[in-house]
Each structure stands twice: as C-alpha cells, then as structure tokens.
N, C-alpha and C positions, 0 to 999 in steps of 0.2 A: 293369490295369497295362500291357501291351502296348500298348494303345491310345495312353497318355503316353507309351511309350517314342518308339512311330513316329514321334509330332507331333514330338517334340525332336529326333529324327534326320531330321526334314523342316524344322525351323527351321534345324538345321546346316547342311544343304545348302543350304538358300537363302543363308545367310553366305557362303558356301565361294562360291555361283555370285558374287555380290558383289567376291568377290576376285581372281575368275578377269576381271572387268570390270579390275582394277587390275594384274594381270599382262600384260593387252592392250594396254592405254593407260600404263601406270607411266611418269612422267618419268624415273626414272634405274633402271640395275642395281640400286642398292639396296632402291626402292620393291618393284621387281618378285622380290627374293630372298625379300622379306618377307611379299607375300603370298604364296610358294611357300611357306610355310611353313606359313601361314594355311591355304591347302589342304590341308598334308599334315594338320597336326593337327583341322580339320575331318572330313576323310577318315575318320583315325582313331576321331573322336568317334563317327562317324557310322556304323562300321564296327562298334565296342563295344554302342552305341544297339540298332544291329539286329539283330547278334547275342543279346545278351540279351532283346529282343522276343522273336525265334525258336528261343532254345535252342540257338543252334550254337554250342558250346564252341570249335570248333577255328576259329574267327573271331578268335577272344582273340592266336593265332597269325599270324596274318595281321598284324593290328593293331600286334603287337609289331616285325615286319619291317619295317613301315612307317614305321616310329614312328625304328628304325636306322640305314635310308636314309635319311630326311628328315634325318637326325642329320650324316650324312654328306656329304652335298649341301649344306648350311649350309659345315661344315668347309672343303670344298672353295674354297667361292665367297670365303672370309675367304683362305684360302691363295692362292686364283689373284687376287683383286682386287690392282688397282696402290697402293702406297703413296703417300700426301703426306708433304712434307718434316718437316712436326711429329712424324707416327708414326715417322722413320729415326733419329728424333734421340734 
C-alpha cells in the first residue's frame, strides 16, 4: 500500500511542477492566483500522500496550515485585485 501511496504523491507533484510552468508564464494575475492554488492544494495532497505512506501523524498538521494559508492568500488577492465597472455597480 505505501508503494500506491508514493506513485500518487509523485503523480501530484508532477501536476504541481505543471503548474508552477503556468505561474512562470501565466497571461494575467488571475491565471497565475490560480495556479497558486493548484500548488498549494497539490502541496497539500502530496504532503497527506506521504505522510500516510510513512506514518507521520503530525504531517496531518502541517497540511492543515497549509491548507489556511493558501485560504488566506486567495482572500487577499480577491480584496487587493482592482474592480471593473460592472462589479461597482
């Protein structure tokens, strides 16, 4: 069973590098919030993935922080982004 775990959390990270190609190059702010996202919650996947491979409970912890941040950092980028006229109205 570790062994499925590992492959899955090595298919996630190859996703995750995928996306970090779309955070490099992204056309706009928004392309690039989105795969920040994509990240984190790969990150996450991939963080749970190998923690349960390996038996480290206190990973579950990590995962959840990450998980808060990334929660936060979204929030942020929708408060700091500039409005258009349609959303004022």
């Amino acid at each position: 069973m570790a062994d499925f775990l590992l492959a899955a959390a090595g298919f996630v990270l190859a996703t995750v590098a995928m996306g970090l190609f779309r955070i490099l190059r992204g056309p706009g702010d928004d392309d690039r919030i989105m795969a920040a996202q994509l990240l984190s919650t790969g990150g996450i996947a991939a963080l749970l993935l190998l923690a349960a491979a390996m038996s480290v409970p206190a990973a579950v912890d990590v995962a959840l922080i990450l998980a808060v941040l990334a929660a936060f950092i979204t929030v942020a980028f929708v408060k700091g982004a500039p409005r258009s006229e349609a959303d004022r109205a």
